[in-house]
C-alpha positions in Angstrom: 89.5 -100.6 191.0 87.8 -98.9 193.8 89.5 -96.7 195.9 89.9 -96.8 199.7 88.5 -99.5 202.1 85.3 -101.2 201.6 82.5 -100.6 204.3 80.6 -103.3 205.4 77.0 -104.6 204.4 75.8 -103.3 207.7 77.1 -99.9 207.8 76.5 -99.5 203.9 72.4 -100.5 204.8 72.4 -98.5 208.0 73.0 -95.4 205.9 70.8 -96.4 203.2 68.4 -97.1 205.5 69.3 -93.6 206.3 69.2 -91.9 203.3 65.5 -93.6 202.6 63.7 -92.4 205.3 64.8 -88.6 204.9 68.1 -87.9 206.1 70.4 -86.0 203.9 73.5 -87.0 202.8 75.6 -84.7 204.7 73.8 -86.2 208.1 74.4 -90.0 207.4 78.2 -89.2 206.7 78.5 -87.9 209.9 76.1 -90.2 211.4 77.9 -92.9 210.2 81.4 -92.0 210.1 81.4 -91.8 205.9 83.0 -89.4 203.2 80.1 -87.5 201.5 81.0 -88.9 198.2 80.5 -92.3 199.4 77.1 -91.9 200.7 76.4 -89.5 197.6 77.2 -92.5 195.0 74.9 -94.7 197.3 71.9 -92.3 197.5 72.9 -92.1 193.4 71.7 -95.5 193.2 68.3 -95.5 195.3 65.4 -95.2 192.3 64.7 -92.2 192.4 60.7 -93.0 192.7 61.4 -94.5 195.9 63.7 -91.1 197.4 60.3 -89.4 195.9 57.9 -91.4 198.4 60.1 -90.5 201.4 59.9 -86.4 200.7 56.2 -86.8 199.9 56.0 -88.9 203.8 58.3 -86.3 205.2 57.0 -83.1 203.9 53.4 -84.2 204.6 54.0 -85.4 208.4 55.7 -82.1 208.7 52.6 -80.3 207.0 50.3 -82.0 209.9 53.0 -80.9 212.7 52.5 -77.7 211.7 48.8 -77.3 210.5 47.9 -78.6 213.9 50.0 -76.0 215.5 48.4 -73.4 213.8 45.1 -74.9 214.4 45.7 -75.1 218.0 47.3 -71.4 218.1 44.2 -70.2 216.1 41.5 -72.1 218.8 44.1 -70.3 221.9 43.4 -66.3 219.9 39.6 -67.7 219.7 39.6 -68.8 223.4 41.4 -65.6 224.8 39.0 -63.0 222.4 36.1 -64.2 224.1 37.1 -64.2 227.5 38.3 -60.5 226.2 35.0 -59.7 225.6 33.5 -60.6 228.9 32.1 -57.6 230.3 33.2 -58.5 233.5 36.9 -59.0 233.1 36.7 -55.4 230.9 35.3 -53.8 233.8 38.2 -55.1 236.1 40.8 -53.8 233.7 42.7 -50.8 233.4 42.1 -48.4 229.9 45.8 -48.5 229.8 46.0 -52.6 229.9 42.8 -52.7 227.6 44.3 -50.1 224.7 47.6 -52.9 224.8 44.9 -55.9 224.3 43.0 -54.4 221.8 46.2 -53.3 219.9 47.6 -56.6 220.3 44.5 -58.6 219.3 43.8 -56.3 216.3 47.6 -56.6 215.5 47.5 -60.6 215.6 44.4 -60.8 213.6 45.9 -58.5 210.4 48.9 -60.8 210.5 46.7 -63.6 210.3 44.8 -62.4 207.7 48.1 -60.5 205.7 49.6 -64.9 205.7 46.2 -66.2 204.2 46.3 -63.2 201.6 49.8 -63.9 200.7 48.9 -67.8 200.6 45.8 -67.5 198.4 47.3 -65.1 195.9 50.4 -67.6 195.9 48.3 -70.2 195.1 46.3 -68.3 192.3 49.7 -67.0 191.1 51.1 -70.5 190.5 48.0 -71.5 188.2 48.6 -68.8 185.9 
């Protein structure tokens, strides 16, 4: 005999509906006003192929969020090093203020290229 008051079609789809397009189970109970267990036993019961599908959707739209952020980032260090390198914005510029760009810039760059080497040997590391 099941316990407590039944929910409603609609309120038991909304948080489905939920549940299918990414949201985890502690954010449709409180979305929706629902003990955890509840919406647990219901996300229990979604085919676990078709909880698979949303991840894959989520985690790749977020991917493309952030690879063009990084992109974009990458083309703005591009943009600013050549304007950098304009002999006549050097001129204008103090040796004090020039020492801090170049020590930034180099800075930037290592980081960039310490996250690709950690990446790439990530990568190789998970084929072995």
């Amino acid at each position: 005999m099941p316990k407590g008051k039944p929910h409603t079609a609609k309120k038991k789809g909304a948080a489905i509906a939920c549940l299918l397009t990414g949201d985890s189970v502690s954010e449709v109970a409180a979305k929706h006003g629902l003990d955890k267990s509840v919406v647990s036993r219901w996300k229990a019961r979604i085919p676990a192929g078709e909880l698979q599908q949303v991840a894959t959707k989520k985690d790749g739209r977020l991917n493309d969020v952030v690879f063009d952020c990084v992109e974009a980032n990458l083309e703005s260090l591009t943009a600013q090093a050549k304007a950098a390198s304009d002999p006549e914005y050097l001129r204008k510029q103090s040796a004090k203020d020039l020492a801090m760009l170049h020590g930034v810039m180099f800075d930037k760059s290592f980081r960039i290229l310490e996250s690709v080497e950690t990446q790439i040997n990530g990568a190789l590391s998970v084929g072995k």
